[in-house]
C-alpha positions as a Markdown table, in Angstrom:
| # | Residue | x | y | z |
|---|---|---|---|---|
| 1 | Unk | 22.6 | 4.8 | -52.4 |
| 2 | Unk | 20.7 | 1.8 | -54.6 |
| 3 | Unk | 17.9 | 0.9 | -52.7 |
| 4 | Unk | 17.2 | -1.8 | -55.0 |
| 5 | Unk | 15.7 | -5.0 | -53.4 |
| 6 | Unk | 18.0 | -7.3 | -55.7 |
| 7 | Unk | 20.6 | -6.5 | -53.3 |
| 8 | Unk | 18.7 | -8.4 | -50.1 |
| 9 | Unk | 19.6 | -11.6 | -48.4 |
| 10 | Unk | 18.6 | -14.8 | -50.6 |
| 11 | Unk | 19.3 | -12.6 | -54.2 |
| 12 | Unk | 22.2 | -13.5 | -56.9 |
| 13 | Unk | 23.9 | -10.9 | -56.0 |
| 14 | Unk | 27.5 | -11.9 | -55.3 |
| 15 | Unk | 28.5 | -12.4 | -51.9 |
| 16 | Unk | 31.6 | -9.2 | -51.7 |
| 17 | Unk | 29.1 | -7.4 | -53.2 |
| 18 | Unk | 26.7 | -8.3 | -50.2 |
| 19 | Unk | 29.6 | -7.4 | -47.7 |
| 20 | Unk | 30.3 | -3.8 | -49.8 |
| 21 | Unk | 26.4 | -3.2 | -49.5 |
| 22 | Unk | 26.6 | -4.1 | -45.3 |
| 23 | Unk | 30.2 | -1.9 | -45.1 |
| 24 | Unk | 28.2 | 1.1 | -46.6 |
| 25 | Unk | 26.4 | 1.3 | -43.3 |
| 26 | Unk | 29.6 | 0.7 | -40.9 |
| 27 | Unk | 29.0 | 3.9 | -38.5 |
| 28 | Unk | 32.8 | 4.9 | -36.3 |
| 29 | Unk | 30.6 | 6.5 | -34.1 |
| 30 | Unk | 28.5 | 3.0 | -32.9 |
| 31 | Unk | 32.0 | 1.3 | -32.3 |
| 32 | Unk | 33.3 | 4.4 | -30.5 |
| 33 | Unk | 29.9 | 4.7 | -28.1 |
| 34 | Unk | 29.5 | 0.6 | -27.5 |
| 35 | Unk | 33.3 | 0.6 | -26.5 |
| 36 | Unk | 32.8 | 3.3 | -24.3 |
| 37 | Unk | 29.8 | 1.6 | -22.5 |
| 38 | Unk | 31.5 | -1.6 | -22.1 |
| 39 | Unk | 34.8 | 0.0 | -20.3 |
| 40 | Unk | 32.8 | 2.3 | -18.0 |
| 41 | Unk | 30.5 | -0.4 | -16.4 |
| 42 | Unk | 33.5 | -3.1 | -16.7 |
| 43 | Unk | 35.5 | -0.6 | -14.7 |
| 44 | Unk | 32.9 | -0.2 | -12.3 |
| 45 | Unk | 31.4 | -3.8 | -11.8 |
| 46 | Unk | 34.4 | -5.8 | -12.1 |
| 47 | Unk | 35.0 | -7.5 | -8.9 |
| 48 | Unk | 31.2 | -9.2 | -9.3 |
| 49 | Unk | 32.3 | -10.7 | -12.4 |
| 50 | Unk | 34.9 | -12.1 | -10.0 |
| 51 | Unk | 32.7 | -13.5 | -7.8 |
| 52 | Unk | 30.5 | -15.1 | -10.6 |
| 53 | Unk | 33.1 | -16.8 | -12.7 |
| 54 | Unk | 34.3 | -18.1 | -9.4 |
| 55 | Unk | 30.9 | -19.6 | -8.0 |
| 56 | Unk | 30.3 | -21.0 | -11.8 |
| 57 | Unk | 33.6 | -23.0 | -11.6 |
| 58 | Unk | 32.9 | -24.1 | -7.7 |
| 59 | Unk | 32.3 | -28.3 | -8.7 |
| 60 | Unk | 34.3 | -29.1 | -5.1 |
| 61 | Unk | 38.0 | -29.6 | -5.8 |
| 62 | Unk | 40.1 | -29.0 | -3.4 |
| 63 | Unk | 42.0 | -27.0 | -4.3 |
| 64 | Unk | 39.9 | -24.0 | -4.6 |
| 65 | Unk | 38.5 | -21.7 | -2.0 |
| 66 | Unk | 35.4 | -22.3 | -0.1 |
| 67 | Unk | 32.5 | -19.5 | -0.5 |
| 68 | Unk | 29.8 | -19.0 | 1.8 |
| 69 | Unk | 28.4 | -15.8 | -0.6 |
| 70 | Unk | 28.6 | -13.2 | -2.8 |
| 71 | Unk | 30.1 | -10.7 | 0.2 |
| 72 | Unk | 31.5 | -13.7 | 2.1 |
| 73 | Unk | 33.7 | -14.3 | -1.5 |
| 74 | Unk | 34.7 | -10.7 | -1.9 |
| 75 | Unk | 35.7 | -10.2 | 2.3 |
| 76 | Unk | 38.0 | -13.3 | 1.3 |
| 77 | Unk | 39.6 | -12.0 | -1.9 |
| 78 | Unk | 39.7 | -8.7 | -0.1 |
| 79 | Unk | 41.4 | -9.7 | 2.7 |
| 80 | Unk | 43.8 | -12.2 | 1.1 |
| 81 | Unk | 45.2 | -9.5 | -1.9 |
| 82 | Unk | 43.3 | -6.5 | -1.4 |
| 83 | Unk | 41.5 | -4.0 | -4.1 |
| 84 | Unk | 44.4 | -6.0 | -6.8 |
| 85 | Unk | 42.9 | -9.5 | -5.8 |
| 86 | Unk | 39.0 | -8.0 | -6.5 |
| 87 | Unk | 40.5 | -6.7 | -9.7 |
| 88 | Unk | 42.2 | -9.5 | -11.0 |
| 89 | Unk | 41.5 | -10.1 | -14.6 |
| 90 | Unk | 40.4 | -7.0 | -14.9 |
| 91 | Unk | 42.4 | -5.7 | -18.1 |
| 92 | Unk | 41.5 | -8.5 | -20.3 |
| 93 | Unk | 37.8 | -7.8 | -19.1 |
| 94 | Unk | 38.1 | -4.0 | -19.9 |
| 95 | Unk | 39.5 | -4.9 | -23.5 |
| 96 | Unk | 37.4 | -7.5 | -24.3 |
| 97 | Unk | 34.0 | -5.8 | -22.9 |
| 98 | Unk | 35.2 | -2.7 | -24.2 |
| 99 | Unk | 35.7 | -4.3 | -27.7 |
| 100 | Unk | 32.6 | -7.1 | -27.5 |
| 101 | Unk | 29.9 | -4.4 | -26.7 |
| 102 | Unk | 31.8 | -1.9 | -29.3 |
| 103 | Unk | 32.2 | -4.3 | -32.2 |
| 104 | Unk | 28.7 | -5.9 | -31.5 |
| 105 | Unk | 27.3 | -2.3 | -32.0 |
| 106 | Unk | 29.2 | -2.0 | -34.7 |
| 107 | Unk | 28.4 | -5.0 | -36.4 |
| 108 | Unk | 24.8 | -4.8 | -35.4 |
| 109 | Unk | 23.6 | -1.3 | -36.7 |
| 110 | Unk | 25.6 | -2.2 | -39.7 |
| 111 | Unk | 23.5 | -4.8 | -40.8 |
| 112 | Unk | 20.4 | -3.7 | -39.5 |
| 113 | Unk | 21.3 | -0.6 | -41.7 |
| 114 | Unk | 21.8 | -3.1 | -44.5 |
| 115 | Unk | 18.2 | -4.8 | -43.9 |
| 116 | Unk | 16.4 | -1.6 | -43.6 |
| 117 | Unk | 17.7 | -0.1 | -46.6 |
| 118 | Unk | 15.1 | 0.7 | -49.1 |
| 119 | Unk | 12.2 | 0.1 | -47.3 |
| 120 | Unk | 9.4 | 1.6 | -45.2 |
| 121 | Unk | 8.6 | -0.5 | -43.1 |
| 122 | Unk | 10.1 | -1.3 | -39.6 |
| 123 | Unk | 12.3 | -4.1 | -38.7 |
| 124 | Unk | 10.5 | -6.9 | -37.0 |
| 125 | Unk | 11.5 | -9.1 | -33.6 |
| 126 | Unk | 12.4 | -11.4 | -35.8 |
| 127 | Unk | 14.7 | -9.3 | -38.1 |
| 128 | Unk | 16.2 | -7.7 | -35.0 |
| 129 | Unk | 17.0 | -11.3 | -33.6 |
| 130 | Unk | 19.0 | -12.4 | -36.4 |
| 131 | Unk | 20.5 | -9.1 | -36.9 |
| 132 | Unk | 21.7 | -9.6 | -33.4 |
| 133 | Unk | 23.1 | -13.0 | -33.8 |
| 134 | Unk | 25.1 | -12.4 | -36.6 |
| 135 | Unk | 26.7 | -8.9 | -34.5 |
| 136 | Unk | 27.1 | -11.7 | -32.0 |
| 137 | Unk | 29.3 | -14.4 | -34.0 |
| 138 | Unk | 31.4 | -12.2 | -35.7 |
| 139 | Unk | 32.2 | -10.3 | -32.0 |
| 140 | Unk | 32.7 | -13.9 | -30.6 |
| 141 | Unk | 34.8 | -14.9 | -33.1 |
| 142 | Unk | 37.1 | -11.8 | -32.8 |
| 143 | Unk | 37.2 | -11.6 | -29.0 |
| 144 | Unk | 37.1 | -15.3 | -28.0 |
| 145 | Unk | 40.9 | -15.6 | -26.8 |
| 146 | Unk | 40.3 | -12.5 | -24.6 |
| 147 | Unk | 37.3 | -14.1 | -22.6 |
| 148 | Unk | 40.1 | -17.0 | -22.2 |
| 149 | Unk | 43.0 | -14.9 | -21.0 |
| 150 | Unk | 40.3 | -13.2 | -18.7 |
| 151 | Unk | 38.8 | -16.8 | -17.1 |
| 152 | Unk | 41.9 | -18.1 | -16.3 |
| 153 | Unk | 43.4 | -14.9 | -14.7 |
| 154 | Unk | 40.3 | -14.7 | -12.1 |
| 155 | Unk | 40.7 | -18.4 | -11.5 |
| 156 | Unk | 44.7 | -17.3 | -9.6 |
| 157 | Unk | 43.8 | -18.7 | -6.5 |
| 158 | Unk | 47.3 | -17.9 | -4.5 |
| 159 | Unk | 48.0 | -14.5 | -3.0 |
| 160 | Unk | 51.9 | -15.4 | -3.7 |
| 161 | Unk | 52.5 | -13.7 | -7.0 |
| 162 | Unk | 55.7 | -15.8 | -7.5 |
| 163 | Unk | 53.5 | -18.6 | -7.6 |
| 164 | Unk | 50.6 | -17.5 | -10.0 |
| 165 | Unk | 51.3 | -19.1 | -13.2 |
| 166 | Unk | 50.3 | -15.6 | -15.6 |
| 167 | Unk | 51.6 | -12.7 | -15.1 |
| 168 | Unk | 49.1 | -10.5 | -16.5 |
| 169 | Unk | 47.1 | -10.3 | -20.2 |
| 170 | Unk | 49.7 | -10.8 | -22.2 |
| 171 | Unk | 51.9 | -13.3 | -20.8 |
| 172 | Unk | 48.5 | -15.3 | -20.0 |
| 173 | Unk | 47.8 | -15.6 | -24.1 |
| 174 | Unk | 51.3 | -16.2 | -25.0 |
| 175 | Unk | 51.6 | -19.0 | -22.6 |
| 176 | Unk | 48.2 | -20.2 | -23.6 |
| 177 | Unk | 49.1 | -19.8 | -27.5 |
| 178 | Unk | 52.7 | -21.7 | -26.9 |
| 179 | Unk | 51.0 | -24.6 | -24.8 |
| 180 | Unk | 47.6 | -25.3 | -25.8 |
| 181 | Unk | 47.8 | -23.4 | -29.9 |
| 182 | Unk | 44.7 | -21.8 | -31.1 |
| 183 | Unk | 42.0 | -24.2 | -30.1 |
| 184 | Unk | 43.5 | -23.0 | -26.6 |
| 185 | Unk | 42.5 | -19.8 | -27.0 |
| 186 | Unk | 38.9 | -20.9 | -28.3 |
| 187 | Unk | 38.3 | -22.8 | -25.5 |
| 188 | Unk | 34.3 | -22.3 | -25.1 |
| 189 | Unk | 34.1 | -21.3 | -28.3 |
| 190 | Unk | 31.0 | -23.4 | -28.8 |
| 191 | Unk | 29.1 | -22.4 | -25.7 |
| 192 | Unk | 30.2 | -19.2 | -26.7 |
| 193 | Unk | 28.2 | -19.4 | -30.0 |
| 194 | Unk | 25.2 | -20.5 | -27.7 |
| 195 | Unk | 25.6 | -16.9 | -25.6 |
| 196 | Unk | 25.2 | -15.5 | -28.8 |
| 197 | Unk | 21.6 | -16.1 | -28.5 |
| 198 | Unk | 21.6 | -14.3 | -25.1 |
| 199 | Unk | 22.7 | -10.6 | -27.0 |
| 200 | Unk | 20.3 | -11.6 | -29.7 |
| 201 | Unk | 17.6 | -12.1 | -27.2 |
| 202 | Unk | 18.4 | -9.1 | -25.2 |
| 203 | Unk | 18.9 | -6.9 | -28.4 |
| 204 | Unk | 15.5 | -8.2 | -30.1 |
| 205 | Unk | 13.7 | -7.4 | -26.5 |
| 206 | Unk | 15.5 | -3.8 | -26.3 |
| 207 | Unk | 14.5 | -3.0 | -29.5 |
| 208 | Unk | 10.4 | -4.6 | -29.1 |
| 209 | Unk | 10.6 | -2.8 | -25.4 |
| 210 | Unk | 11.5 | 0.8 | -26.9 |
| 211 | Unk | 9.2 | 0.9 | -30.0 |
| 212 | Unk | 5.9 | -0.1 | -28.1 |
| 213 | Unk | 7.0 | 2.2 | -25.3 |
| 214 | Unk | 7.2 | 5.3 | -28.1 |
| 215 | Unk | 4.3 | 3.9 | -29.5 |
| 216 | Unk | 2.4 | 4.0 | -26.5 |
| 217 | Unk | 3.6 | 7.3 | -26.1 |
| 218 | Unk | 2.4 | 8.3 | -29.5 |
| 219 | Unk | 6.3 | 9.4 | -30.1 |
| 220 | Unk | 8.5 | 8.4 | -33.4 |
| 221 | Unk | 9.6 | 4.8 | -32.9 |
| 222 | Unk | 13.5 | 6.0 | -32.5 |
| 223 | Unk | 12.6 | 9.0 | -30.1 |
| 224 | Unk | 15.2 | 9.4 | -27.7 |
| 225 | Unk | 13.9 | 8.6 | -24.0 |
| 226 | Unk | 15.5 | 9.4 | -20.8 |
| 227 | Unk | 18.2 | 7.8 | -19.2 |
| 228 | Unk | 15.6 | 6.6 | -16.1 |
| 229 | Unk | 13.5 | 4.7 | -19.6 |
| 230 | Unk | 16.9 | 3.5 | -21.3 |
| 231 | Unk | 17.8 | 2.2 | -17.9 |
| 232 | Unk | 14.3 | 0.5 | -17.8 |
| 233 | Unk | 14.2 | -1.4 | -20.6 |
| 234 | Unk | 18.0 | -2.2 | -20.7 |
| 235 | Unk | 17.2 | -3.7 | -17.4 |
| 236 | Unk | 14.5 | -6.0 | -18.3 |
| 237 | Unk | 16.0 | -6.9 | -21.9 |
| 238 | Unk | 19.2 | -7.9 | -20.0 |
| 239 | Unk | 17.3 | -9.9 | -17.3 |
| 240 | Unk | 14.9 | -12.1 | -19.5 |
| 241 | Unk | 18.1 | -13.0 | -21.6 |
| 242 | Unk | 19.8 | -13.9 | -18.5 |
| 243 | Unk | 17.1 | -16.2 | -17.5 |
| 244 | Unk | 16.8 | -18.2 | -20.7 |
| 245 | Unk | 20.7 | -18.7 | -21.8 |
| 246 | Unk | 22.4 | -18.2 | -18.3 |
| 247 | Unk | 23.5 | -22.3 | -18.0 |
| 248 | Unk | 25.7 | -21.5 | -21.3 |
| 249 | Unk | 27.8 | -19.5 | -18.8 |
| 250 | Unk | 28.5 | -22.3 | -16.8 |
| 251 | Unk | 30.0 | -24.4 | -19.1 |
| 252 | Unk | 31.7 | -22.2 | -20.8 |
| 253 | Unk | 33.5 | -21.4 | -17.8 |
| 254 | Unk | 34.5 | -24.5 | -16.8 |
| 255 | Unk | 35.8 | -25.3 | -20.0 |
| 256 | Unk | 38.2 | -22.4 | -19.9 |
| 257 | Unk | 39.2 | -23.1 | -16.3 |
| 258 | Unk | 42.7 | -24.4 | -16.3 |
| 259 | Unk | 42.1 | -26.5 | -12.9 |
| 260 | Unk | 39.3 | -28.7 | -14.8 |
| 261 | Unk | 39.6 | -31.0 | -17.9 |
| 262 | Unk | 36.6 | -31.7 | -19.5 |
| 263 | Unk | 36.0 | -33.5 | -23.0 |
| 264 | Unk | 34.0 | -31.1 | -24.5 |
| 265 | Unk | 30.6 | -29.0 | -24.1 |
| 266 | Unk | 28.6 | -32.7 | -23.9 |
| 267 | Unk | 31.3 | -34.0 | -20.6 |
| 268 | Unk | 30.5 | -30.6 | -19.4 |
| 269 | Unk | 26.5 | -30.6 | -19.1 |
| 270 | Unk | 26.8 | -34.7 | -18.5 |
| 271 | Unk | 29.3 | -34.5 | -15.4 |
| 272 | Unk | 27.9 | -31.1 | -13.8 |
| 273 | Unk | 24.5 | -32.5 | -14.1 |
| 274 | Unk | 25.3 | -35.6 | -12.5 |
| 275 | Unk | 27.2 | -34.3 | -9.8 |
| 276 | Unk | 25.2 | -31.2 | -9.1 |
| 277 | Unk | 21.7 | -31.7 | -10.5 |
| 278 | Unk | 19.9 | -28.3 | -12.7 |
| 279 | Unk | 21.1 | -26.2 | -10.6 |
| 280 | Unk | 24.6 | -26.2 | -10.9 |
| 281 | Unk | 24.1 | -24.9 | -14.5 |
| 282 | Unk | 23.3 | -22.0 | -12.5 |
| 283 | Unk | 25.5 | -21.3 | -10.0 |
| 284 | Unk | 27.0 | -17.8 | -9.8 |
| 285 | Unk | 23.5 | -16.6 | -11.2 |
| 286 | Unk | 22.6 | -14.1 | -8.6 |
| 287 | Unk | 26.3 | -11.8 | -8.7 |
| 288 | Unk | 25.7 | -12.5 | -12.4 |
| 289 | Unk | 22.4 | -10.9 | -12.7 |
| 290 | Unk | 23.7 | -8.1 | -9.6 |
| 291 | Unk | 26.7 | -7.5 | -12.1 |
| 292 | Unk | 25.4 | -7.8 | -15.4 |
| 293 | Unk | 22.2 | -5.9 | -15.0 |
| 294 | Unk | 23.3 | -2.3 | -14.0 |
| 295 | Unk | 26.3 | -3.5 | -16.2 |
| 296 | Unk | 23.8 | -3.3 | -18.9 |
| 297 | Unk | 21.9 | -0.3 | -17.9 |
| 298 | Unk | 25.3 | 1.9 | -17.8 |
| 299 | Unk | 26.3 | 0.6 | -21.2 |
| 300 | Unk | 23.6 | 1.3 | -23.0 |
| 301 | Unk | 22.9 | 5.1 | -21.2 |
| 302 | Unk | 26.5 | 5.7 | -22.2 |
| 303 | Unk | 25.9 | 4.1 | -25.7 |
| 304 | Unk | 22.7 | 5.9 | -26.5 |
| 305 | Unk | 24.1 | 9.0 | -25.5 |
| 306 | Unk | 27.6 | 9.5 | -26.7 |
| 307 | Unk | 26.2 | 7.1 | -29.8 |
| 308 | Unk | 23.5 | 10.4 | -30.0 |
| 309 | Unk | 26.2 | 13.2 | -29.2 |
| 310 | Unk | 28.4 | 11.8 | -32.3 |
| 311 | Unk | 26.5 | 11.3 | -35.0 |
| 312 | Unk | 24.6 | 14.5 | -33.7 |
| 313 | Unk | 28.0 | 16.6 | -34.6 |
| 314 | Unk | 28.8 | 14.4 | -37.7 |
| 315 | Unk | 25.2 | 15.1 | -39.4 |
């Protein structure tokens, strides 16, 4: 493989020739492992993400339901559908977790892979930031009308199923696609881009977090750890890149809710901080961060491992 340096970022090189060089280190086995992460601890954590998107969207109409809490919001749903009500929404969630942390893994070792390629040296924060965003975008931009489908299914209110307006994944995109065309099913798109930043943030943190940990150890920088140290710096990767981009969340959920209309990410941020000051950009934070963070943790155990276990038999 050239390891020539006129093939980098900035060069003449030609851009398909670019995009040949990045496919040269597409890996099955990342896609396999980060899809198998994402199911698992979607499967598991579910009904919090439930009880987020439904806090996120709470701006006082009426019509929705009132929640004293996190269990006070789950006893309701519980009571009112049962185990089907908690897991509403749940197959667009397993599909588009399941292909969002695969694809990103994908995506992101790939052109890590790419930058590395040649040289010595190893990547810096910086260079594992961008890396990151890009995995991010082109995951966005390929799973965007499932985190759709998925918002408006957890936002069925009504325990009558003759009276929920989808019926499930499928007839939720078609419907969407037939009424509201393609910029329906990118609804939040923008935001989306934004939340971006969070994987990149959480990815370049990951990354800084296991190298100084080996190196403090006196290990190789990509020395496999343990799944108590994986679960470790998973967990405070995933909660400093909550903290900085969780208000993106917000508004991206509210622009997806079908109860709402908003013109836009700027109507968004302009009417949710006029009627509900900073802190409604981060409502649903705390079952966020409860969900999200030992979401993280399993995903990356299972990643690192399987990720580990398949290349391991493929070498």
């Amino acid at each position: 493989r050239s390891s020539s340096p006129s093939l980098k970022p900035g060069s003449a090189v030609p851009l398909a020739g670019q995009i040949r060089q990045v496919f040269s280190h597409v890996r099955i086995e990342n896609l396999v492992a980060g899809l198998s992460g994402g199911v698992v601890s979607t499967l598991v954590l579910h009904p919090l993400d439930l009880v987020k998107i439904r806090f996120a969207v709470s701006d006082g109409l009426e019509l929705r339901p009132r929640y004293s809490g996190i269990l006070h919001c789950m006893k309701s749903v519980w009571q009112q559908e049962g185990l089907r009500g908690l897991y509403q929404g749940v197959t667009p969630n397993v599909w588009g977790a399941g292909a969002s942390w695969g694809l990103y893994f994908f995506f992101y070792n790939a052109i890590k892979g790419y930058t590395k390629e040649g040289r010595q040296t190893e990547l810096s924060a910086t260079e594992h930031l961008v890396s990151a965003a890009e995995a991010g975008v082109l995951t966005l931009t390929i799973t965007n009308p499932i985190w759709v489908t998925k918002t408006r299914l957890v936002l069925q209110y009504d325990a009558d199923k003759s009276s929920k307006q989808y019926k499930g994944m499928v007839d939720a995109l078609v419907k969407i696609y037939r009424n509201e065309g393609v910029p329906g099913l990118y609804k939040g798109y923008v935001p989306g881009l934004f939340g971006t930043s969070h994987g990149a943030l959480q990815f370049m943190a990951y990354e800084e977090l296991k190298r100084d940990y080996n190196k403090y150890k006196n290990v190789a920088s990509d020395a496999k750890l343990n799944p108590l140290e994986y679960i470790t710096m998973a967990a405070l990767s995933k909660i400093f890149a909550v903290a900085t981009t969780y208000p993106y969340q917000v508004v991206r959920a509210r622009l997806q809710d079908q109860h709402n209309k908003y013109n836009g990410v700027v109507d968004v941020v302009r009417r949710t901080w006029r009627n509900e000051g900073a802190a409604g950009f981060y409502k649903g934070i705390i079952p966020n961060l409860i969900r999200v963070t030992p979401a993280c943790c399993i995903t990356f155990v299972v990643y690192e491992n399987v990720s580990r276990f398949l290349l391991g038999q493929n070498s």
